[in-house]
N, C-alpha and C positions, 0 to 999 in steps of 0.2 A: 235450436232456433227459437223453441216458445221462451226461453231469455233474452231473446235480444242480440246471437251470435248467429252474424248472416252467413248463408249460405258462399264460397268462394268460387266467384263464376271469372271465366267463361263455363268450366264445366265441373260444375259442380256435385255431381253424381259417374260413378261409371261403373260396367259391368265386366270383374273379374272372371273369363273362364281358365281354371287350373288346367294343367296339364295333368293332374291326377283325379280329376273329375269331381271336384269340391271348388260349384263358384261360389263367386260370394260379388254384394256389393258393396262398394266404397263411396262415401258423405266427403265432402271438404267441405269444412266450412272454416271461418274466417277464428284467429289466433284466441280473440275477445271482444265482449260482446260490446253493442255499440254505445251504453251505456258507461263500458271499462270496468265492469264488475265483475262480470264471469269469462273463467278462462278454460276454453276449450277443454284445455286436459285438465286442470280441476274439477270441473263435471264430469270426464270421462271417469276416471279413478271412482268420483265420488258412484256414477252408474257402475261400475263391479264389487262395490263394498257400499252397497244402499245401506246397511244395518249401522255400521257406523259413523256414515255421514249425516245421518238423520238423527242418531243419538248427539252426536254434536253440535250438529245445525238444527234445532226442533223448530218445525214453524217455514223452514226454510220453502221457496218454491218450488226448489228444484226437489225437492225430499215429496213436496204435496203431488206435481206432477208423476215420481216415480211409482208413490202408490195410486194415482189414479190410471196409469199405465196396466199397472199389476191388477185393478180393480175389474178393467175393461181385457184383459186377457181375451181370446175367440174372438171380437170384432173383427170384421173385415170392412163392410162397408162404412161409405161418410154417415149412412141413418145409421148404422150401428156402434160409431163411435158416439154419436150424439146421443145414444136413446143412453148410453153407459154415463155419458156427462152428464146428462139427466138424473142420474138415478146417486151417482156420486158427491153429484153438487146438492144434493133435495132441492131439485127446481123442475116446472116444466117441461116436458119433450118441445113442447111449443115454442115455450122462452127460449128454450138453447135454439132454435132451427132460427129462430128471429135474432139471437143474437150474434151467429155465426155470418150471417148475411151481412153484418155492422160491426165486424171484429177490430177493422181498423181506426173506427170510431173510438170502442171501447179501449184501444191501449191507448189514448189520449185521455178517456176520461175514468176511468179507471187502471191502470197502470203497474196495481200490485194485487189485483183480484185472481182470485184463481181461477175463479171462471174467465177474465181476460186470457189467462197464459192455460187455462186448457183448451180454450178454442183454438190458439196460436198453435200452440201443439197441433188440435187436429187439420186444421188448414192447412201446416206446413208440412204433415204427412201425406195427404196428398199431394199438396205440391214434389216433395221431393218423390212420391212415385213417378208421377207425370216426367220427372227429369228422367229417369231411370230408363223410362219408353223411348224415348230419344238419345239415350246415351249409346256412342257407339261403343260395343265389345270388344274387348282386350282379350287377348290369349297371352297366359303368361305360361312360356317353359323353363323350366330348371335346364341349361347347357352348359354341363359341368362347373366349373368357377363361378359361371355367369346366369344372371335371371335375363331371360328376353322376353320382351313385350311386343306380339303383332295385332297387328287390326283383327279383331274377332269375326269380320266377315268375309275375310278373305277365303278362297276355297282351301279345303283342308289341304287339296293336293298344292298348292302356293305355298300355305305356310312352309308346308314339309320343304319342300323346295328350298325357300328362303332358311331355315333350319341348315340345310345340309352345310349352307357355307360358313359354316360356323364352326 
């Protein structure tokens, strides 16, 4: 999303629980990005082989955000993503909390800065947790042939139910 590839709503985030007890969440977002430059699964690929998309693309943003990613490992909070931007960008804790507040500024006026698209980054992790919170839960089972998908808040004794006639 800190390139410029929005999020695909109505629901944009939702919560996988497995029928094997491995959930997981899932991101949509939109095919490419609104500029037309970056394409979804080209950044994907490139995030599972950071080593040689970076050798390829030197300089690239998406390569600079991976290692500041990688830099800021153990953050959880938005002051702890910020103090790591700070320390990654060699800038102020101060500057970043002032510039985070005026992000949508900065991608107008500066547009290819890193520090633009690391604050983009960390806004848009927040934001996509906040989705995560309101996303309703999925239960996915494996029934034979077939994968089913129920409402994850259904009671368990429902699911099983809805299950049997299957």
């Amino acid at each position: 999303m800190a390139l410029g590839i929005a999020p695909s709503f109505p629901e944009p985030a939702e919560v996988i629980q497995s029928d094997d007890g491995r959930d997981y969440l899932s991101f949509r977002l939109n095919d490419i990005s609104e500029c037309g430059e970056h394409s979804t699964l080209e950044m994907s690929r490139a995030w599972r082989n950071s080593a040689a998309f970076k050798a390829e693309f030197p300089g690239h943003m998406f390569g600079v955000l991976m290692d500041f990613i990688e830099s800021a490992r153990g953050a959880k909070t938005k002051d702890e993503w910020c103090e790591k931007a700070a320390a990654f960008l060699s800038v102020s804790r101060d500057s970043i909390r002032k510039d985070i507040r005026r992000v949508d500024d900065l991608t107008g006026l500066l547009p290819e800065s890193p520090l633009t698209h690391i604050l983009c980054f960390i806004v848009n992790r927040f934001a996509a947790i906040q989705w995560v919170k309101t996303a309703i839960p999925k239960t996915v089972v494996n029934a034979g042939p077939s994968i089913v998908m129920l409402d994850g808040k259904l009671p368990r004794r429902k699911q099983l139910q809805l299950l049997s006639y299957l």
